[in-house]
N, C-alpha and C positions, 0 to 999 in steps of 0.2 A: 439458580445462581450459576453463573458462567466459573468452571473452572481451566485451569493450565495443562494439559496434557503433552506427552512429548510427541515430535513427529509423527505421522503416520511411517510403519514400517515401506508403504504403497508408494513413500512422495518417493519421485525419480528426477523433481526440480534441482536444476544445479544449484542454485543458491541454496540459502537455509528456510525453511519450512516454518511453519508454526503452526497448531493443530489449537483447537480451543472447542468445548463442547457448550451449547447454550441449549437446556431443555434436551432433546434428543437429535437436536442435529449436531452433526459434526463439521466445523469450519474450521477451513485450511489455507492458510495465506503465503502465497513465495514470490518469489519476482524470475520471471521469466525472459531472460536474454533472449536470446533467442525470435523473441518476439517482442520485441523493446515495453514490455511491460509487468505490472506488478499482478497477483489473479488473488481472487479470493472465492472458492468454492464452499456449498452446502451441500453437504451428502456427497461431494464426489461430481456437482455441477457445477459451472461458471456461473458465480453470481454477480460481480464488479469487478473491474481493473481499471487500471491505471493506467493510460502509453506515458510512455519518457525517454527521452533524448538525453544518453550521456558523452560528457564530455570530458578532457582530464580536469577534476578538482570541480566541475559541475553536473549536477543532474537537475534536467528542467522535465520536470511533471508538467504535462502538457494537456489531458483531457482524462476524465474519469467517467466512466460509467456504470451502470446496475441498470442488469437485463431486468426484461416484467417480469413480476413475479417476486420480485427481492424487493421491491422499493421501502422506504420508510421502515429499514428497521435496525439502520445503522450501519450498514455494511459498510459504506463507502467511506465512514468517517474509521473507522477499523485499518481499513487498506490505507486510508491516508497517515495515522499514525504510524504502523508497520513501514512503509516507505519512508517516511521521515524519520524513523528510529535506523531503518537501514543505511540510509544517506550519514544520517550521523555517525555510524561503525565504521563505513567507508572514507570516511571523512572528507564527503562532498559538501559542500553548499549546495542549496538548492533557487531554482529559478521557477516560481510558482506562477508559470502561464496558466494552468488550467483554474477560472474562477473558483471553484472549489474547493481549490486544494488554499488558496490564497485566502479564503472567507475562514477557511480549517486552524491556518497559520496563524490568521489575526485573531481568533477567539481563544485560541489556546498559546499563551508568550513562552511557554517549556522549549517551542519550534521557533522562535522567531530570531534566535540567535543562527538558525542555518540558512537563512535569507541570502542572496548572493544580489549584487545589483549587475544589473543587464549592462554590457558593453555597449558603447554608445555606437 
């Protein structure tokens, strides 16, 4: 059963952190300026991120992936809420280029109040 932990003492990400233990791995999700994107690690490796292009009052999620090895076991839908729970504290809308994140938004309506529509 997946519980909540706080930070790792280790994160040195400027945003905020989220630590969560599933079985005996340790997963850690933050969003990383820097690199215009969101990361989500197992054990202290890259498993999935996010890139995203921010703008003032939008952030558009652009492309999501999970290296081999992670596939199929839910990371990328983890990273996808975490970023759209983030968007929402910052209080972006969001612009859901990346298919994924859009299939993510439409199955789940909790998100689809932070849809933003594309300038023409």
């Amino acid at each position: 059963m997946a519980g909540r932990a706080s930070a790792p003492a280790s994160c040195t990400w400027r945003a905020q952190c989220a630590a969560m233990t599933d079985s005996s791995e340790a997963i850690a999700m933050g969003k990383r300026p820097e690199r215009h994107q969101y990361e989500l690690t197992v054990d202290g490796k890259l498993a999935s991120f996010i890139q995203y292009r921010q703008a003032p009052e939008r952030l558009d999620l652009r492309h999501t992936e999970v290296l081999p090895g992670y596939e199929r076991r839910g990371l990328s839908s983890r990273l996808a809420r975490f970023a759209l729970d983030d968007a929402r504290k910052g209080g972006f809308k969001v612009v859901a280029s990346c298919p994924f994140v859009a299939d993510f938004v439409q199955r789940h309506a909790e998100y689809q109040d932070l849809l933003a529509h594309r300038a023409s």
